[in-house]
C-alpha positions as CSV (number, residue, x, y, z in Angstrom):
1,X,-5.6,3.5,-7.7
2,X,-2.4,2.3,-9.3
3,X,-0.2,-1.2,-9.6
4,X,3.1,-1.4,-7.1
5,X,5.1,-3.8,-6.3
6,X,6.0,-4.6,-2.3
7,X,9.8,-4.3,-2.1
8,X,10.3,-4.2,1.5
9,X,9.0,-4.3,5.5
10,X,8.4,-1.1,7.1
11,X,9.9,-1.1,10.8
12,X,8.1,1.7,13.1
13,X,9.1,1.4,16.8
14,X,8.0,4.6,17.8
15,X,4.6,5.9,16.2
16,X,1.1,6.9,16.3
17,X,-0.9,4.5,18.9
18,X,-3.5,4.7,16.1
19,X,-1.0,2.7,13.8
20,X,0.0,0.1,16.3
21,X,-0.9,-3.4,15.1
22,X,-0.5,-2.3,11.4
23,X,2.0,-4.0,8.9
24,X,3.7,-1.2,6.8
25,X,5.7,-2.2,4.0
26,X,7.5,-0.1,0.8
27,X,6.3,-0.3,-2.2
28,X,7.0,1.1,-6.0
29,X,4.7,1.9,-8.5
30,X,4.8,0.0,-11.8
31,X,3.9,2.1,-15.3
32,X,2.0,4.9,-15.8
33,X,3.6,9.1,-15.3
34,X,4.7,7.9,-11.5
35,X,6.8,5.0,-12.6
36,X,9.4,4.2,-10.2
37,X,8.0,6.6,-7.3
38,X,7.9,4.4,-3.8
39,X,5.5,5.5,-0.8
40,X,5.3,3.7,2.0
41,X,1.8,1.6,2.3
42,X,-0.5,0.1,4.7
43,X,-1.3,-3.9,4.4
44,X,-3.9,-5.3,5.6
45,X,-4.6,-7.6,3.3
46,X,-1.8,-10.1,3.8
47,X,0.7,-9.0,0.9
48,X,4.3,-10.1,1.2
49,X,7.2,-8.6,-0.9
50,X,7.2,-8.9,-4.6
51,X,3.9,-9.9,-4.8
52,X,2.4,-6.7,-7.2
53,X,-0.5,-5.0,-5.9
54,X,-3.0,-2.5,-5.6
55,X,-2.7,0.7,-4.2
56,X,-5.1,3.1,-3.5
57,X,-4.3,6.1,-1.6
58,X,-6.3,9.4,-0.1
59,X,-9.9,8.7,2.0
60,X,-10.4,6.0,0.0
61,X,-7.1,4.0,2.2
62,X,-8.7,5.1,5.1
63,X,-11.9,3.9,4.1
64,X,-10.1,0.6,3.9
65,X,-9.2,0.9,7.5
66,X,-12.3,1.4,8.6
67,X,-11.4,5.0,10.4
68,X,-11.6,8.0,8.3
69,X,-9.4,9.9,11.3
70,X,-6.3,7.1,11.3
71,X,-3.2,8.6,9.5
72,X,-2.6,6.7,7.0
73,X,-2.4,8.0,3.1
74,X,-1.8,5.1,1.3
75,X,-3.4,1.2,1.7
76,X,-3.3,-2.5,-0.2
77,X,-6.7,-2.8,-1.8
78,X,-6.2,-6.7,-3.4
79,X,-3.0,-8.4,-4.6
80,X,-2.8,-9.1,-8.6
81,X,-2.9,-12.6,-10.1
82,X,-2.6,-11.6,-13.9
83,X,-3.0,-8.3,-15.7
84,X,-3.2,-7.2,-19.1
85,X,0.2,-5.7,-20.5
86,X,-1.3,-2.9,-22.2
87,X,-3.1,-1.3,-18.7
């Protein structure tokens, strides 16, 4: 799991049918060894940019779908209110 930040909309008019209905947006990881590194994410969750969020990527995003077979690698788990400066 680590903190991003949304910085943009995804636009997909040609995918997957298993991804149709789901918002995708950009997002880039704040701290930590893979500071700076954007991956594209899967929000279901209602996030809009600039809000900072969590990520959490693998199984577990598909686990958050609700369909270990969908394609997706990467998925908002909760948008963050206030953190600690030193996590």
């Amino acid at each position: 799991m680590v903190i991003a930040e949304l910085i943009d909309t995804v636009w997909a008019t040609r995918k997957s049918e298993q991804l149709n209905g789901l918002k995708f947006m950009l997002a880039e990881i704040k701290g930590g060894t893979n500071e700076g590194e954007r991956l594209v994410v899967c929000d279901v969750i209602g996030a809009g940019i600039g809000d900072r969020v969590l990520v959490t990527t693998g199984s577990s995003a598909r686990r958050m779908l609700e369909d270990d077979l969908i394609p997706v690698d990467a998925a908002v788990i909760g948008i963050i209110d206030e953190s600690c400066e030193s996590v």
